[in-house]
N, C-alpha and C positions, 0 to 999 in steps of 0.2 A: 707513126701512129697508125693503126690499124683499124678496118673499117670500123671494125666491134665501138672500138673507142672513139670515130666522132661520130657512128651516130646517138652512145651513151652521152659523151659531149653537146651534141647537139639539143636533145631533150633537155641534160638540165639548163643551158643555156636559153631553151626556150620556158622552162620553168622558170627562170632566173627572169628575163625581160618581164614577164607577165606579173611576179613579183614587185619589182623594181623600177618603175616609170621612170622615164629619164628626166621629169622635170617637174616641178611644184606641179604647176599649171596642170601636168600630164595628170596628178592625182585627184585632182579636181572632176576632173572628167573623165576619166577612164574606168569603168566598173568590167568585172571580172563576172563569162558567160557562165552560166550553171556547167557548162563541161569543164573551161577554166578551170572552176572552183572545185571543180571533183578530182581534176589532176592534182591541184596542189595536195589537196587531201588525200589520192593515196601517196602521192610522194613523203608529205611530212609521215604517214602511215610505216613509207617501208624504210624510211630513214631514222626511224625513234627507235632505240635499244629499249626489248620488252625483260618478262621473267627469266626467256631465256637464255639472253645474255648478264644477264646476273646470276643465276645458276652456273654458266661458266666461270664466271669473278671468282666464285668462290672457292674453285680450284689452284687460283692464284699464290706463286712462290716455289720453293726449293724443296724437289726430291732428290733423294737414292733411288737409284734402279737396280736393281736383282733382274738380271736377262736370261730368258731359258730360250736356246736358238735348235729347233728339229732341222736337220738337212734332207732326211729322207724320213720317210713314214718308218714308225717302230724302231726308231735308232735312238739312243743314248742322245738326251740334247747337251747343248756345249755352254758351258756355265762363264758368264761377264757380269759387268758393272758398270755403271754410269753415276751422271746424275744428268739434269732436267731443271729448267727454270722456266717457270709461268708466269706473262704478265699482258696486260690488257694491253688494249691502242687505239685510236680512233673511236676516243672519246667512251670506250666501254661496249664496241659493237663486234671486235674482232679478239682474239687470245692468240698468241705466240707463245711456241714451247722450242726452248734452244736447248740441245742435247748433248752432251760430250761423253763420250762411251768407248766402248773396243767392242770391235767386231768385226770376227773370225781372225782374234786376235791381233789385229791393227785399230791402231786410232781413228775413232770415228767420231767426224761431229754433223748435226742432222738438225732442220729449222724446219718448225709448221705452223701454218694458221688454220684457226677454228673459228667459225662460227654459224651464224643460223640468220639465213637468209627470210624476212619477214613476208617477203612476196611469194614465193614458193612452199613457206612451212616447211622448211627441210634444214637441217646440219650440215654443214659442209668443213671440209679438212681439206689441206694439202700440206703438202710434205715432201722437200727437199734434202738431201744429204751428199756426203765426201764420199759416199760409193757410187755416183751417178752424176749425168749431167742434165738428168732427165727430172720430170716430176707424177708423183702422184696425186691424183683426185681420189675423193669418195664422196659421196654425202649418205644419208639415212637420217635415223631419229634414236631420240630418246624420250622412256619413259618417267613415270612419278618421282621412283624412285633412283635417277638420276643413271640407270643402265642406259647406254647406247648402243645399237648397233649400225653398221657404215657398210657398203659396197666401195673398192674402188680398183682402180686398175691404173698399168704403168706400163711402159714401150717391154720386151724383152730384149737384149741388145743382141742377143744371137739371132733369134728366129724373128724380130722385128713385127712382133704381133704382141696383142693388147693381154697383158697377164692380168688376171683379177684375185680379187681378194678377200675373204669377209671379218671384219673387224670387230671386237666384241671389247666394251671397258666399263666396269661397274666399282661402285664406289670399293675402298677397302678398308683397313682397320685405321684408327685413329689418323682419318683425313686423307689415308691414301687413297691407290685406288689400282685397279688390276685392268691389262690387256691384254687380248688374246687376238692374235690373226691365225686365221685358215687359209689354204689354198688346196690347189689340186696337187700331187704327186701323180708319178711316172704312169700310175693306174689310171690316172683320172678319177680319182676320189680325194675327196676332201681330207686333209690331217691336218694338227695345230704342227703351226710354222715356228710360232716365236708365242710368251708367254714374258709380261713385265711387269713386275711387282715396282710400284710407286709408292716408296716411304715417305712421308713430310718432316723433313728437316726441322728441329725445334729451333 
């Protein structure tokens, strides 16, 4: 277990006592100080799934993917397919998408989770797959109109430095929805990398 995780362990565990009096007797008499009682409240605050995890629900279930993959700036992309399944966890506060595709003509399959952290106001992704044994981060935001956009980065396995990324996905025609990542090329200027059309399966 890592420090991260007791001293997350520890807090709710100390939320937990505070809660939880160990004995009749103990609730009799044990009143909760006005800090106490502001802890608990932002806890239940950042543990309640709000609009914008129901906005992601509704993403939920089985696409088509259509892959357009750029390897270098101004080149011909390399045309795949997939599909993608979306589904909630943790009670409606996280989204998983498991992916099975071909990429760069091999069998690829790829797992992420999404969601929007209530304490920070921010979206967060990560994203695992069979071409790595590594992971990405991003987080960013989205707007009204359910557009996202995400920063995020990953080891490069050559050069062992942080490659970054700009991620763009807005809704698309009947329930899909469309993503675009960027990065830098050999210039050091930005070009679209990769381009996924998301059909919803009827």
């Amino acid at each position: 277990m890592t420090r991260a995780m007791n001293v997350t362990t520890l807090g709710l565990g100390l939320v937990l006592a505070i809660a939880l009096p160990a004995s009749a007797e103990d609730k009799k008499t044990e009143t909760l100080t006005p800090e106490q009682q502001a802890e608990m409240e932002a806890y239940a605050r950042a543990a309640t799934p709000g609009a914008e995890h129901a906005a992601m629900a509704e993403s939920v279930g089985t696409y088509t993917l259509a892959i357009k993959s750029w390897y270098q700036p101004g080149g011909d992309p390399r045309i795949e397919s997939g599909t993608a399944t979306r589904r909630m966890m943790l009670g409606g506060r996280v989204m998983v998408e498991e992916t099975t595709a071909t990429m760069m003509g091999q069998p690829f399959t790829g797992y992420g989770l999404r969601g929007y952290d209530n304490v920070t106001g921010k979206h967060w992704s990560t994203w695992n797959d069979s071409m790595s044994t590594g992971i990405m981060l991003s987080t960013g935001s989205c707007d009204a109109a359910r557009a996202c956009t995400f920063a995020g980065s990953w080891t490069d396995p050559v050069k062992k430095t942080l490659v970054s990324a700009r991620m763009i996905s807005r809704p698309g025609e009947a329930g899909g929805e469309i993503f675009e990542m960027y990065g830098n090329g050999p210039d050091g200027k930005e070009f679209k990398m990769m381009e996924i059309t998301y059909t919803a399966q009827k």
